[in-house]
N, C-alpha and C positions, 0 to 999 in steps of 0.2 A: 571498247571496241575489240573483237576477235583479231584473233590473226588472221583468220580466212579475209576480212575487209581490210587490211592494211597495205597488202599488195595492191588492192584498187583505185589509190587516193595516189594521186599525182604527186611529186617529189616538187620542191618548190627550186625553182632553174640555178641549178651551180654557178656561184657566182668565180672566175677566172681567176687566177695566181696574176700576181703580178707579172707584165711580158709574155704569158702564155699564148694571147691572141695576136700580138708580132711576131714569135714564133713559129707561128700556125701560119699567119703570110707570108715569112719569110722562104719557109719552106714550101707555098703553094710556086712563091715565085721563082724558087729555086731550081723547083721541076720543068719550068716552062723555057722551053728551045728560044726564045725570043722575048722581047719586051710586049707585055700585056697592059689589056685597061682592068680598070677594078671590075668590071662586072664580070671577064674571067675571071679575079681571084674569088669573086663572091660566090661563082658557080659551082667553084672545086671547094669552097670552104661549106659552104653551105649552112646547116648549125643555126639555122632561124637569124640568122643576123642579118642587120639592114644594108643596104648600100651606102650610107651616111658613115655607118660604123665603120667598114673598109675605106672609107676616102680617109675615115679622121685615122686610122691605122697608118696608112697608108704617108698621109701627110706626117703624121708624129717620125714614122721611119725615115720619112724625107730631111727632117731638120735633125735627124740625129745621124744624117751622113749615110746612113744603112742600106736606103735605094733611090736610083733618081729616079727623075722624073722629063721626059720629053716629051713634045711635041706644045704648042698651041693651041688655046682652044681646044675645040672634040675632036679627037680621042687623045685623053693622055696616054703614055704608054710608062711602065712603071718595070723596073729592074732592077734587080739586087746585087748591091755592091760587094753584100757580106750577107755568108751565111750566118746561121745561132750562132756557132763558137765565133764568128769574126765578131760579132754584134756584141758578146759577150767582152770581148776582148777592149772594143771599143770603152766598150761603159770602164771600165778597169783602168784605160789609159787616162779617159778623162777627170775619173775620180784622181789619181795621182796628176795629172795637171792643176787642180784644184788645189794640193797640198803644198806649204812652203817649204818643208824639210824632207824633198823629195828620198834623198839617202835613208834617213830614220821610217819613213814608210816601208820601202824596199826590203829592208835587213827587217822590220818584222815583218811583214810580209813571209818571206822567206823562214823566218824563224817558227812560224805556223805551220811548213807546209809539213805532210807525211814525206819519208824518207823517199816513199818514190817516185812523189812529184815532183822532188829536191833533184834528186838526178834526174827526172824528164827532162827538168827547165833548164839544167850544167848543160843537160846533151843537145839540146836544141839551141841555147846559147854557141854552145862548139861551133854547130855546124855555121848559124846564119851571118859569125866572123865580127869583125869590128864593123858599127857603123858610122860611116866617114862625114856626114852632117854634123853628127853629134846630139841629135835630137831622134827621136823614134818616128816611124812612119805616119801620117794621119789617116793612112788607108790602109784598110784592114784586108788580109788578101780572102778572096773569095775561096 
């Protein structure tokens, strides 16, 4: 086949990185002033995806805390609890609730990070003080 013909042959549909398409909603619903149905997020997403595709998005983000979901019946309305970085965060905490030796996580953890993440995390540590539960928050802030 020439080169001149290879430009003309359709590229077979990019299959998504893992999270990228809750991503994509997260951030459709991030922008929206109010709690929406999916078929706004389906409008602004656009990208040949179905309506089924956004409900099961939509739904996965629900059981994983990320946005709820109101009303009864038609129309649901659907809003985000947490942006990317919150959503990110979550996955993080839960992975370390999973683990028995939450300390020996921690310290490597830490023991990985670049020197300037190292003092990010001191300096945000600083500000956000002791927490008085004892336990970390389950809601990630938007």
């Amino acid at each position: 086949m020439d080169a001149e013909g290879a430009g003309e042959r359709e590229s077979p549909a990019r299959r998504r990185g893992q999270g990228e398409l809750e991503a994509q909603v997260l951030s459709v619903l991030g922008g929206a002033s109010e709690p929406v149905t999916a078929a706004w997020v389906l409008e602004r997403l656009g990208a040949g995806l179905s309506y089924s595709t956004v409900i099961t998005i939509l739904t996965r983000l629900h059981a994983k805390q990320a946005v709820t979901r109101t009303g009864r019946g038609r129309p649901v309305l659907w809003e985000p609890v947490a942006n990317e970085a919150g959503l990110a965060a979550l996955r993080m905490r839960r992975l370390l609730d999973k683990q028995s030796d939450r300390d020996a996580v921690l310290s490597s953890f830490v023991s990985v990070l670049s020197s300037h993440d190292e003092d990010l995390l001191r300096a945000l540590l600083a500000e956000s003080g002791p927490d008085d539960t004892g336990t970390p928050s389950d809601r990630p802030e938007r």
